[in-house]
C-alpha positions as CSV (number, residue, x, y, z in Angstrom):
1,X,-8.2,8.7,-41.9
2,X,-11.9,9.3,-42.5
3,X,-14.2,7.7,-45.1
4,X,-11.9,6.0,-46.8
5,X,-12.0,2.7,-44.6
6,X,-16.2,2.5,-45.7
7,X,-15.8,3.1,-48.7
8,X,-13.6,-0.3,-49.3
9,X,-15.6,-2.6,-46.8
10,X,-18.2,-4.5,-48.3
11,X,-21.4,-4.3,-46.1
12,X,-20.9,-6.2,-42.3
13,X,-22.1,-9.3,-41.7
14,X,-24.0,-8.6,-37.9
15,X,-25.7,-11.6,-37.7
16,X,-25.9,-13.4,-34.4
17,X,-24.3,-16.7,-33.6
18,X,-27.7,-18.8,-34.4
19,X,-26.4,-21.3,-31.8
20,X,-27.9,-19.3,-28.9
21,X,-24.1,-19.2,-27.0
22,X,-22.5,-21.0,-24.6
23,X,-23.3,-22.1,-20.9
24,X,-22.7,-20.1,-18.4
25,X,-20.0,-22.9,-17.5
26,X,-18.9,-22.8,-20.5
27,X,-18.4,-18.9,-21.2
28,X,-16.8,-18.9,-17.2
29,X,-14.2,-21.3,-18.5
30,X,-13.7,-18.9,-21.2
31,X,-13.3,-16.1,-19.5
32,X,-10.8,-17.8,-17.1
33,X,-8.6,-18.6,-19.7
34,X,-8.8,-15.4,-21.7
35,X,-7.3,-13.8,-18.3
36,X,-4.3,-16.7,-18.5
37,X,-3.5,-15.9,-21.9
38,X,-3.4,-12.2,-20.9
39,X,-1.8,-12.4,-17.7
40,X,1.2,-14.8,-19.5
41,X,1.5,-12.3,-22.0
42,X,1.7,-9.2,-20.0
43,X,4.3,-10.6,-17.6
44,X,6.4,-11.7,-20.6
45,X,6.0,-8.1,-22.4
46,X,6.6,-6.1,-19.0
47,X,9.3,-8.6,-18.0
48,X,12.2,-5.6,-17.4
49,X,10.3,-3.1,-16.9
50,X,7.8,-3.5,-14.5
51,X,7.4,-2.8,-11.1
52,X,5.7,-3.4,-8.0
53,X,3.3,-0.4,-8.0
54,X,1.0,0.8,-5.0
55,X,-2.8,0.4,-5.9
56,X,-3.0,4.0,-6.0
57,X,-0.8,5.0,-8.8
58,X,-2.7,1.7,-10.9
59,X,-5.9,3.3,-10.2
60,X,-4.3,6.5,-11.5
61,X,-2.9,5.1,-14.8
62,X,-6.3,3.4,-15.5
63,X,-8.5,6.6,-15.1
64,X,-6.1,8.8,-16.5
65,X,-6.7,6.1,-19.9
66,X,-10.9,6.3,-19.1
67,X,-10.3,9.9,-19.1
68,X,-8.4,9.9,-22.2
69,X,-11.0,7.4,-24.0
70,X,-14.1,10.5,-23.1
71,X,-12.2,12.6,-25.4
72,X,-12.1,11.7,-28.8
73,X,-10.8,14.6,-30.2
74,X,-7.6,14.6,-27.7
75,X,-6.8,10.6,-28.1
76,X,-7.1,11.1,-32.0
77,X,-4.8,14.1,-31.6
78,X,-2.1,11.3,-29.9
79,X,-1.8,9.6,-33.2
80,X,-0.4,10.3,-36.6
81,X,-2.1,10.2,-40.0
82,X,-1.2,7.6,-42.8
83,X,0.3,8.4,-46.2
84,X,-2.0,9.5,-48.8
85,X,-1.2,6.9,-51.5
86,X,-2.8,4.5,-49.0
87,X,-6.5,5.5,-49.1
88,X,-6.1,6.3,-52.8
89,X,-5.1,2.5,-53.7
90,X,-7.8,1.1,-51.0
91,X,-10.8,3.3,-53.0
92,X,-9.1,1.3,-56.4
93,X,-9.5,-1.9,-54.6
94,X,-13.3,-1.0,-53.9
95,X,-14.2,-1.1,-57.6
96,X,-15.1,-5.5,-58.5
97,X,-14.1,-4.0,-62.1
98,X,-10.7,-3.0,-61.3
99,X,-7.8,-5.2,-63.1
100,X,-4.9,-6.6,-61.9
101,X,-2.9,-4.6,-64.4
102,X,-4.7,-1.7,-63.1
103,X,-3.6,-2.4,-59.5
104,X,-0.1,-3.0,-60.7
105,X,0.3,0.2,-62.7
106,X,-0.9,2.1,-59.0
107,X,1.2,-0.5,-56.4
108,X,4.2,0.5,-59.2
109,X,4.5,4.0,-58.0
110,X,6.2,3.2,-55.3
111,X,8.6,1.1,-54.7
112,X,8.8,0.5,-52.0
113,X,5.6,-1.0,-52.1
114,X,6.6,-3.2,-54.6
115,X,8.8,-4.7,-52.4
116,X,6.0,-5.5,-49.9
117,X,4.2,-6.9,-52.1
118,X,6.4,-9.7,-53.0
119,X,7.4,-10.0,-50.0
120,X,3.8,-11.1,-49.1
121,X,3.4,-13.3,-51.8
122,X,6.2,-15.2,-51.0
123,X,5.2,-15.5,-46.8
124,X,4.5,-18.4,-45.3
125,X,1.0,-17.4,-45.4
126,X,0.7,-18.0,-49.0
127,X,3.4,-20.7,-49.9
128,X,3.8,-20.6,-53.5
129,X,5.8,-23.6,-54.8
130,X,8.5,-21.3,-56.1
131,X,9.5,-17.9,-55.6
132,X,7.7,-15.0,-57.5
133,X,9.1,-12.6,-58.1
134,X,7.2,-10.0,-60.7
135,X,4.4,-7.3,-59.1
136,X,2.2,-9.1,-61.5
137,X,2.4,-12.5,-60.2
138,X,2.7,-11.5,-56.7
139,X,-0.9,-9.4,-57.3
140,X,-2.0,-12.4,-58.5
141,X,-1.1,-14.8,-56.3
142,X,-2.4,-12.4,-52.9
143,X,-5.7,-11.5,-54.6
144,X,-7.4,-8.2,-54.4
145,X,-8.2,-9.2,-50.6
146,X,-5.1,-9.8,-49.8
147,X,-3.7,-6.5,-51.2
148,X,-6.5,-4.5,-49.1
149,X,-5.2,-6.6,-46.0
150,X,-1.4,-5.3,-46.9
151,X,-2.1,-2.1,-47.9
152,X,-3.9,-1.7,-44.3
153,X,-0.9,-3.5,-42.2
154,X,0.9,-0.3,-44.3
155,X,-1.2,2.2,-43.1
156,X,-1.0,1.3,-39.4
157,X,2.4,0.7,-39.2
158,X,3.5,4.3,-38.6
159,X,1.0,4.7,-35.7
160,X,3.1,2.2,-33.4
161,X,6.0,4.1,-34.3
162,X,4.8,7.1,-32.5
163,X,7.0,6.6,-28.8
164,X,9.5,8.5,-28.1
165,X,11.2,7.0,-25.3
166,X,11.1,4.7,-22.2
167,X,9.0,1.4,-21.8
168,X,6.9,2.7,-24.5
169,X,9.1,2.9,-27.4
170,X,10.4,-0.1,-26.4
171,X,7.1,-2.5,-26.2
172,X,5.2,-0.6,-29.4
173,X,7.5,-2.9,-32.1
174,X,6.4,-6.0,-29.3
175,X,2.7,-4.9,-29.5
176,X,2.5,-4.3,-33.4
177,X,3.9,-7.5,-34.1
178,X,1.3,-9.2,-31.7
179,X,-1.1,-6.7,-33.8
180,X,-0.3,-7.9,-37.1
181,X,-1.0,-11.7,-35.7
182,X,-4.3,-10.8,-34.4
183,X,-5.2,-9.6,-37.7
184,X,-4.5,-12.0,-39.8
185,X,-5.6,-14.9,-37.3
186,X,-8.9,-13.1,-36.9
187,X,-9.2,-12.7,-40.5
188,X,-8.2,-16.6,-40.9
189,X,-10.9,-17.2,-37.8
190,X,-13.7,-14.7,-39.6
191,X,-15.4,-17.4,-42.0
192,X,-16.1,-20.0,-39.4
193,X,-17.8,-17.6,-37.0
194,X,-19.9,-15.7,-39.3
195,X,-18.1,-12.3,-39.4
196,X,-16.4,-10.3,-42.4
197,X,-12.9,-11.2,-43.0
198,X,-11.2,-7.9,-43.9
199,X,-13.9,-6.2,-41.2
200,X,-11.8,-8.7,-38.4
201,X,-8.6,-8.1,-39.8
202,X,-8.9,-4.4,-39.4
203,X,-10.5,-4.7,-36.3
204,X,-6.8,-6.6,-34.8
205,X,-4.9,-4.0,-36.4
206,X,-6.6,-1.4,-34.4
207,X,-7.2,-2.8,-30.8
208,X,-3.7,-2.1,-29.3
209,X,-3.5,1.3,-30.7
210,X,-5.2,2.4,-27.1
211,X,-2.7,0.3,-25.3
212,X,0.1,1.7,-26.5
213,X,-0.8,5.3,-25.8
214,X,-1.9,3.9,-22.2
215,X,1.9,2.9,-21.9
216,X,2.9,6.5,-22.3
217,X,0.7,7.5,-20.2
218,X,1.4,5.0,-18.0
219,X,5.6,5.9,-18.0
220,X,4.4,9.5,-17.2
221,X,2.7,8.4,-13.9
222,X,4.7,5.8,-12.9
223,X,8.1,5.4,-11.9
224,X,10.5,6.5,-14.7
225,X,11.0,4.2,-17.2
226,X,8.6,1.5,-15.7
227,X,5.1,0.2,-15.6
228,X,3.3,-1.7,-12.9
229,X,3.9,-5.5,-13.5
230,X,0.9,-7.1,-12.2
231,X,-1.0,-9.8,-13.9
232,X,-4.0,-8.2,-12.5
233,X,-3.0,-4.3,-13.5
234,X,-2.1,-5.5,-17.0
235,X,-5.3,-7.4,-17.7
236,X,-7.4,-4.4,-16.6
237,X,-5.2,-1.9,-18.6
238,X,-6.0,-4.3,-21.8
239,X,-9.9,-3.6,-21.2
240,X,-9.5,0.6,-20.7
241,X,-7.1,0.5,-23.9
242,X,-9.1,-1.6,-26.1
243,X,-11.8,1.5,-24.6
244,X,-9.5,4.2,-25.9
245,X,-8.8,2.1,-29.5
246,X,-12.1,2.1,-29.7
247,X,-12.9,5.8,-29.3
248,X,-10.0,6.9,-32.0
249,X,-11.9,4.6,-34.0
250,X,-14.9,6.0,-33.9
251,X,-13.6,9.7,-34.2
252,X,-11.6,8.5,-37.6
253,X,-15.4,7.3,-38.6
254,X,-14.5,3.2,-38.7
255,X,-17.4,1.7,-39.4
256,X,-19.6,1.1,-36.9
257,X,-19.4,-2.7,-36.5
258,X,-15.6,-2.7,-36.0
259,X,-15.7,0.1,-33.5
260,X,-18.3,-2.3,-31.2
261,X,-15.9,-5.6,-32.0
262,X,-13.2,-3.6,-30.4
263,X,-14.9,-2.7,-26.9
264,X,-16.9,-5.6,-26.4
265,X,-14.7,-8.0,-27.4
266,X,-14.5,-10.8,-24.6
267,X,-18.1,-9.4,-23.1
268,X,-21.1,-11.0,-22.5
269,X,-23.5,-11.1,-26.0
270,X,-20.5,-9.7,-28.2
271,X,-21.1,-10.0,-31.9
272,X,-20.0,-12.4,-34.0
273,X,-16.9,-9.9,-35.0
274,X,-16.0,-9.1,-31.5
275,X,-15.7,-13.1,-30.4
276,X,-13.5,-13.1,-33.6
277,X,-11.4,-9.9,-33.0
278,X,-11.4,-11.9,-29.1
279,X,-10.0,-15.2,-30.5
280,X,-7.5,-14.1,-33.0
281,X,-6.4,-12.0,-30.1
282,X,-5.2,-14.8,-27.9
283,X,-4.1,-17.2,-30.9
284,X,-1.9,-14.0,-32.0
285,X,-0.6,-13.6,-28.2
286,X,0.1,-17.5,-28.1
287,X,2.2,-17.4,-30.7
288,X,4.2,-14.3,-29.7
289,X,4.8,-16.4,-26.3
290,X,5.9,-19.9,-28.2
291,X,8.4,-17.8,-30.5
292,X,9.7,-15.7,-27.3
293,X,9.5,-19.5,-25.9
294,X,7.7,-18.5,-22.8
295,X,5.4,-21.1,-23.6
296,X,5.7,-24.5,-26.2
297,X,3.6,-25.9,-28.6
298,X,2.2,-28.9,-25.8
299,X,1.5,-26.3,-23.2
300,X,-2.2,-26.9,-22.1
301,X,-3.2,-23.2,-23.4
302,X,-2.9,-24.7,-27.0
303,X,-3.4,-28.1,-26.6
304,X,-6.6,-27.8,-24.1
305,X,-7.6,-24.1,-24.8
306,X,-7.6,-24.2,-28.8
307,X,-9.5,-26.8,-31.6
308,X,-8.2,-28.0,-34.4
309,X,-8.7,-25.4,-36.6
310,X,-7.4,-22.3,-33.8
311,X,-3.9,-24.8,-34.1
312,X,-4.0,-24.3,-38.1
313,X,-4.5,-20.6,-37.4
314,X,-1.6,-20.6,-35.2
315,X,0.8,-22.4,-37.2
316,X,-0.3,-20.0,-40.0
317,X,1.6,-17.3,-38.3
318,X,4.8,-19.3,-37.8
319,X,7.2,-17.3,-39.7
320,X,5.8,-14.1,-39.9
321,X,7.5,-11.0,-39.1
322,X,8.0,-9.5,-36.1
């Protein structure tokens, strides 16, 4: 996974919120519920497996993740590559001139493929009126925007299937669902703040990659089977890991704008993508916690921590899988 990705982005919107930012009230109450939604979220995804764990062996986990994120060439190594059909359909999708019919005739070859593709034009993302049911319609009805979006949710997908065993294996399917969430709420927040849409919706796919290779590492230092269970520990291990997605993104050669979104998102000054990539975040986590009903729809972090249009985002993933 190289050049590929640049070659299919359209050139990065980097343009400052013209607004100036918040007050320092403002971005404190921000902060402070950004470390609610995390802490919620955490407690409900280590729920059975955590454990009390002495500040020591946290400290341990978390610079044994810093240590990893130095290293590019060793955290890339952690990973596996995507299919080759993959980049070849996203460098199609690059070309304005390309046709519908020329799509279809690639998407065709596989099967497979086929299937995912209807499958996304009938989601509750899209609601079409009646079912469709050909490649052609369903190509149609997702635009070439929405294929690119697919085609990456494809790529990524074996990457969270890389644990083996222990808490890992079992939290990657929790965290990739959360992962597909993020993107497409960050992609559904990207207009409205300024930043690129497909540029945000890659950006969620790729920020929990770290954190799920900081769970192995985590199992390995830890007692066996478990991770530390603290709000506090968890919320800190979200920064380092979004540190280590963001070095495998940079050694795969993501552009550069994504790469930043990833580490500074929820930072003081963060671009325009990284406040997206950081709000898609926790409208993806809220709805993981009102499906796994940790949390309901009048619970004050929707009602007081999202506007109207964060609500619409989060109904848009009602129904989605995962």
């Amino acid at each position: 996974m190289k050049n590929w990705i640049n070659r299919m982005l359209s050139s990065a919107d980097k343009a400052l919120d013209a607004t100036g930012g918040i007050e320092a009230e403002g971005d404190h109450a921000a902060v402070e519920y950004a470390a609610e939604v995390d802490a919620t979220y955490y407690r409900w995804l280590t729920a059975s497996n955590g454990y009390a764990a002495a500040p020591d062996v946290e400290e341990h986990i978390l610079d044994l993740v810093r240590t990893l994120a130095a290293d590019p060439v060793a955290a890339s190594g952690l990973v596996p590559r995507i299919p080759e059909l993959i980049p070849q359909l996203l460098r199609d999708l690059a070309d304005d001139d390309v046709s519908t019919g020329d799509l279809a005739r690639s998407v065709e070859r596989d099967m497979v493929l086929v299937a995912e593709v209807i499958r996304e034009a009938n989601s509750a993302y899209y609601r079409p009126l009646q079912a469709v049911k050909s490649l052609d319609n369903a190509l149609m009805m997702i635009g070439q925007n929405g294929l690119r979006m697919l085609l990456a949710r494809i790529a990524f997908r074996p990457l969270i299937k890389m644990a083996e065993q222990g808490f890992a294996r079992q939290a990657a399917p929790l965290v990739w669902n959360q992962s597909e969430k993020c993107a497409l709420a960050s992609s559904l927040m990207a207009p409205g703040l300024g930043a690129g849409v497909f540029e945000a919706y890659l950006a969620g796919l790729m920020q929990n990659l770290g954190l799920v290779v900081a769970f192995r590492l985590a199992e390995r230092a830890a007692e066996s089977g478990k991770i530390p269970g603290s709000s506090e520990f968890g919320e800190r291990l979200f920064a380092v890991s979004r540190g280590l997605s963001s070095t495998i993104a940079a050694h795969w050669e993501f552009p550069p704008v994504v790469v930043e979104a990833i580490a500074t998102a929820g930072q003081p000054g963060a671009t325009t993508l990284a406040r997206t990539l950081e709000r898609g975040d926790q409208i993806a986590k809220l709805r993981v916690l009102i499906d796994a009903k940790v949390v309901d729809e009048e619970d004050d972090l929707v009602t007081e921590g999202l506007d109207n249009f964060e609500r619409r985002c989060l109904g848009k993933l009602t129904g989605l899988p995962g």
